[in-house]
N, C-alpha and C positions, 0 to 999 in steps of 0.2 A: 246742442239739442234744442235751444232755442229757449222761449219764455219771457215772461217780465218778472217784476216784482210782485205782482199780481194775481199770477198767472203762470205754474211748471209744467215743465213736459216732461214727461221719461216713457222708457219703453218697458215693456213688458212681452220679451217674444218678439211676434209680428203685431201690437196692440201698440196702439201710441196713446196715452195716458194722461188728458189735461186735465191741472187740476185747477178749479177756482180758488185762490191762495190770499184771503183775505178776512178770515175767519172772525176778528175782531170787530169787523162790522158785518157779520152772518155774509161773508161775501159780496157787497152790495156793488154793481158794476161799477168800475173807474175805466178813467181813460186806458192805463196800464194792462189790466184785466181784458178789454176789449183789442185793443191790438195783438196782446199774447193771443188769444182764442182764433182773430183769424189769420195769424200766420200759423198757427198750429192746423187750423182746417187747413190751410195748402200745404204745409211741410206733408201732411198725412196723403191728400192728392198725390205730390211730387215723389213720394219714395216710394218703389215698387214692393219695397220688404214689408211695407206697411200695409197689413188686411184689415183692421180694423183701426175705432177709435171708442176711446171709455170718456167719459163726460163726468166728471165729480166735483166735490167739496172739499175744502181743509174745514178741519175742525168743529164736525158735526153739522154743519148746512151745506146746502148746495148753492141757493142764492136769492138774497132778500130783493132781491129787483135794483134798480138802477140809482145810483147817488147819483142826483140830482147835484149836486154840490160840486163834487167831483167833478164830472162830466163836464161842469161851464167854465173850469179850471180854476174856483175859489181855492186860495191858496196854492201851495210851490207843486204839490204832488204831483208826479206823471207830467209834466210842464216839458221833458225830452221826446215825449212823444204826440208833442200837437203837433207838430207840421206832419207827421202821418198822416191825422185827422184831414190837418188842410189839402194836402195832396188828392185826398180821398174821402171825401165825403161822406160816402157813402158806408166807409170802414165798419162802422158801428153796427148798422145793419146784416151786413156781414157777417159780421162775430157775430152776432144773436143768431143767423142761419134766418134769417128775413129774407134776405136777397143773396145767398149762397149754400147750397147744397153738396157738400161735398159726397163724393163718388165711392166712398167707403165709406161701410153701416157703421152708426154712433148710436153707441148703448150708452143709458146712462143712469147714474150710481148717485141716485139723492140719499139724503141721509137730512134729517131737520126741514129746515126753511128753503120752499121749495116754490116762491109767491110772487106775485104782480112778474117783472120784467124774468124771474127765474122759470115761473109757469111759462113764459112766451120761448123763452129758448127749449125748455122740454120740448115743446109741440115743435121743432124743427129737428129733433133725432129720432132714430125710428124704431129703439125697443128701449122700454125701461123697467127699470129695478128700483124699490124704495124702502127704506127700512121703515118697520109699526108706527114709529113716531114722525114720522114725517109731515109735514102739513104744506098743504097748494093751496091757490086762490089768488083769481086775478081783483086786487083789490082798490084797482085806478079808478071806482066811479066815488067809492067812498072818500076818494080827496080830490073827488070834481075831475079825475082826468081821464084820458082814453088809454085804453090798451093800445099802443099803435103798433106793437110788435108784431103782429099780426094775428091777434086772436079773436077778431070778428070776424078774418077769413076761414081761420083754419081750425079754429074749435068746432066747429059747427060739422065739416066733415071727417074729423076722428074721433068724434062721440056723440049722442044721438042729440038733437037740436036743442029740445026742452030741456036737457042737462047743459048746454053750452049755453044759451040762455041765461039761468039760476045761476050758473057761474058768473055771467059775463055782469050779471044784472044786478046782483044782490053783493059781490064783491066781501061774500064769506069763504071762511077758513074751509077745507077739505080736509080730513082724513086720509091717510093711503089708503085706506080699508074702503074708503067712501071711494075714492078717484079708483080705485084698482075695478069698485063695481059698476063704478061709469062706465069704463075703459079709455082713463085718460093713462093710466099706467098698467105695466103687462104680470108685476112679479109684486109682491110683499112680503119682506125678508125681517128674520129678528134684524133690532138695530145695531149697527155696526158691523153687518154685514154685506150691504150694498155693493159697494166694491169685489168685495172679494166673487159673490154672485154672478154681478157684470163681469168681469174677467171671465166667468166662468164659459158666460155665452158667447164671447168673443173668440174665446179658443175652439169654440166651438164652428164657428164662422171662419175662423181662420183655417182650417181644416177641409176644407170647403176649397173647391176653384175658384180663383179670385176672379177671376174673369166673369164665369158664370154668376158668380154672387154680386159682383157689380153689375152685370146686364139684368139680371133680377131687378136690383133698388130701383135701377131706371127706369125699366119699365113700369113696377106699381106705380110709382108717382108721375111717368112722363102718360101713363093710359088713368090717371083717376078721372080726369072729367071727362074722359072721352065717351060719344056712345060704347056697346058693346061692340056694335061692329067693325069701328075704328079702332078701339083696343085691341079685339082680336087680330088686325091689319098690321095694327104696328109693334105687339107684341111679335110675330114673326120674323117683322123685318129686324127687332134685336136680337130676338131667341136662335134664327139659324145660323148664323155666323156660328156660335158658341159651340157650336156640334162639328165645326170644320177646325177646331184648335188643336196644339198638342198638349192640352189641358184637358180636353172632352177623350182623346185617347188612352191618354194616361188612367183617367177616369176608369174608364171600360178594362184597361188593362190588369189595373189593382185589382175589379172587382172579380175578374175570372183566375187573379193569379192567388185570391186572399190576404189582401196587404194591406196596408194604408197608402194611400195614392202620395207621390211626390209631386206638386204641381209649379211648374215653373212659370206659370202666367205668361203662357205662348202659343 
């Protein structure tokens, strides 16, 4: 099934299920952790039985941001997985979903500490769930550093400016209550329910033709900057295909037969 030390997979259904596995330090990235993540973004890509992907925490966080420590290989930890790193540079990146967007929607299940390099990976999955006590905040200026995860680009256009701002600038704590009425996150759940939540809406999506639910993700994100009339242009050229499948059939068939659709992503 994959994973590190770091970093498990398992499955849930057609849900593929990573968990951040490092709970002792609120999850704080390692090299380990960083590899698991994006071989688990491709394993989720590469398996057709996989419709979704859940994004969580061991042990009541999601993720304190990035050890620094870790990462520069101070001490023996994760030391089997540098030549990855070297191979691939760019790895890191990656795993944070900076420079890889996998093709299957990743809901994600915070729970606690949810801050600096944790906030930059939220803002790369595309529904989320938090339980009351949760707390966000990109908080790299308060130790003199940059968010380089990408949250000068992409805070600004999934919540309104002057909130991306205050966040980016002041490098204080959030609330789920506070982030749920920004709209940095979609759901606030009692705590210790996160998980079970996001499952919920992944079966939900899994349910769903996966074909059709991928050419969706694509298109909001491949039409956000475009004019509208570009959008509208290239929204078609992914949207019609989708109606020529025996997925878009099947679809139609269910609904005039009264059933639940069986979709074989064809």
């Amino acid at each position: 099934m994959g994973g590190t030390e770091h970093l498990t997979v398992r499955r849930e259904g057609a849900t593929l299920v990573l968990t951040l596995n490092r709970p002792e330090a609120k999850n704080a990235l390692s090299l380990p952790m960083l590899v698991g993540l994006y071989d688990g973004w491709v394993q989720a890509d590469e398996d057709e039985e996989v419709r979704s992907i859940v994004l969580t925490g061991a042990g009541g966080a999601f993720c304190a941001g990035m050890d620094l420590k870790a990462l520069a290989g101070k001490g023996m930890e994760g030391q089997q997985h540098r030549d990855r790193l070297k191979a691939d540079p760019d790895l890191h990146w990656k795993a944070m979903l900076r420079h890889h967007r996998p093709r299957k929607p990743v809901v994600a299940a915070v729970e606690g500490h949810c801050v600096a390099g944790g906030t930059e990976i939220l803002q790369g999955t595309d529904i989320r769930v938090a339980g009351e006590s949760a707390t966000f905040g990109l908080f790299e200026v308060r130790r003199g550093l940059f968010p380089i995860g990408g949250s000068t680009v992409r805070l600004q256009r999934q919540i309104p400016r002057t909130h991306a701002l205050e966040m980016l600038l002041t490098g204080r704590p959030y609330s789920a209550r506070e982030a749920a009425g920004i709209g940095l996150i979609g759901h606030v759940v009692p705590d210790g329910t996160a998980l079970t939540r996001a499952l919920e809406i992944a079966e939900q999506i899994n349910a769903c033709g996966p074909l059709a639910v991928e050419a969706v993700k694509a298109s909001v994100y491949e039409t956000a900057e475009m004019t509208e009339a570009e959008g509208l242009a290239a929204e078609l050229k992914r949207g019609w295909p989708v109606f020529d499948t025996a997925d878009a059939k099947e679809g139609a068939r269910a609904f005039a037969e009264k059933r639940p659709p069986v979709y074989k992503r064809a």
